[in-house]
C-alpha positions as CSV (number, residue, x, y, z in Angstrom):
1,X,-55.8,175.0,160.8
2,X,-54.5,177.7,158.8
3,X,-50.9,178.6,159.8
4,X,-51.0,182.7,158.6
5,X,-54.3,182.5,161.3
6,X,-51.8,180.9,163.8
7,X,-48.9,183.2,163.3
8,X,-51.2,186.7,163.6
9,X,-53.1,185.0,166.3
10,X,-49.5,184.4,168.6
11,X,-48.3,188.2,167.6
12,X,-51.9,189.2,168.7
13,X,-51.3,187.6,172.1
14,X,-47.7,188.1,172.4
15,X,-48.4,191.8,171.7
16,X,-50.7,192.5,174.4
17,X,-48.6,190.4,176.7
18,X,-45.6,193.2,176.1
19,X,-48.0,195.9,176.4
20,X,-50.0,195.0,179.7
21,X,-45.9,193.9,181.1
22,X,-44.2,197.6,180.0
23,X,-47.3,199.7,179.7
24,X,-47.7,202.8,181.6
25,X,-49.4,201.3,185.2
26,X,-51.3,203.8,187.7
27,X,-49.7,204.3,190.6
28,X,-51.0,204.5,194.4
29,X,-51.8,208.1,193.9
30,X,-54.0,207.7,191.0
31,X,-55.9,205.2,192.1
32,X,-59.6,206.4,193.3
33,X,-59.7,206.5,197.2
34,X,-62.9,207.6,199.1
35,X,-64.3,211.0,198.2
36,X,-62.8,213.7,200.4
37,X,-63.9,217.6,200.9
38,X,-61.7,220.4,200.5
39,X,-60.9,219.9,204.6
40,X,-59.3,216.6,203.6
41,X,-61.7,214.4,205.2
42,X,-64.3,212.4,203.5
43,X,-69.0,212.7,203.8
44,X,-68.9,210.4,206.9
45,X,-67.4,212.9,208.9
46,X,-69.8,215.9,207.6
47,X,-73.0,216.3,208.9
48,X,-75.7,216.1,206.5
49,X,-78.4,218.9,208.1
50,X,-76.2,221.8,209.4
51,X,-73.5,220.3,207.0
52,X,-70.1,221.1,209.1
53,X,-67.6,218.9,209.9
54,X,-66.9,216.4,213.0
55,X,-63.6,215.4,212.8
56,X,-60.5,216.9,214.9
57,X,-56.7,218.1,213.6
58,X,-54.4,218.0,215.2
59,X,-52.7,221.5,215.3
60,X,-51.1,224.7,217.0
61,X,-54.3,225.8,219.4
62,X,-51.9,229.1,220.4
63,X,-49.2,229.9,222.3
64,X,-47.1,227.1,220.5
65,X,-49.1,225.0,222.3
66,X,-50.4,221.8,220.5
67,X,-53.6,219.7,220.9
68,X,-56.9,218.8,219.0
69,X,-58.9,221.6,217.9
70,X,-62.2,220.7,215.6
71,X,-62.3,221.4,211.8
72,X,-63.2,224.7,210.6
73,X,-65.5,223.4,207.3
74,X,-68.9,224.8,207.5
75,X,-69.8,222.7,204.4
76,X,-68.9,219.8,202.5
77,X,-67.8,220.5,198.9
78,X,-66.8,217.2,197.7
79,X,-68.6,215.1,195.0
80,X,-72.1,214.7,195.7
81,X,-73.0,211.1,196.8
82,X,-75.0,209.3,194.1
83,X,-77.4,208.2,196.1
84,X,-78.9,211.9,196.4
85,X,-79.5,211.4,192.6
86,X,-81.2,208.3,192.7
87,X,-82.7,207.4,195.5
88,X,-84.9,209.0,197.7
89,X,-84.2,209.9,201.5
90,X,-84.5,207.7,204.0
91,X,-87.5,207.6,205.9
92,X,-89.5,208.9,208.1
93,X,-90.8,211.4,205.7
94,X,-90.9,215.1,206.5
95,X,-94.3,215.9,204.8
């Protein structure tokens, strides 16, 4: 065993020890969450045909009066699901 080996191998590990300890760390925000639309909610809750959206807010209907009232997205603009890339719909076929 070569001891110079030893010694840069121990600063090797002792280094990334300190830097995984007091590195920078992501925090809850920037962790990745499910994909949402601009409306806030996420491609569960959009229809995929007419593409608007089914969930309810609730908000001010009028009058000061509050209660659930449907979303107003016509259309999802999230991030497109991969599995319109690569795979083909599900059956039955249109054609």
């Amino acid at each position: 065993m070569d001891p110079i080996s030893l010694v840069i191998g121990g600063a090797l590990v002792g280094g990334g020890w300190l830097a995984g300890r007091f590195g920078s760390r992501r925090t809850k925000s920037e962790q990745s969450g499910p994909a949402l639309c601009g409306c806030g909610h996420d491609l569960a809750l959009h229809d995929r045909e007419a593409g608007h959206c089914h969930a309810e807010n609730f908000r001010k209907t009028g009058a000061g009066i509050k209660g659930w009232a449907r979303c107003n997205c016509r259309r999802y603009t999230g991030p497109t699901p991969l599995e319109e890339f690569f795979a083909a719909p599900p059956l039955p076929p249109t054609s």
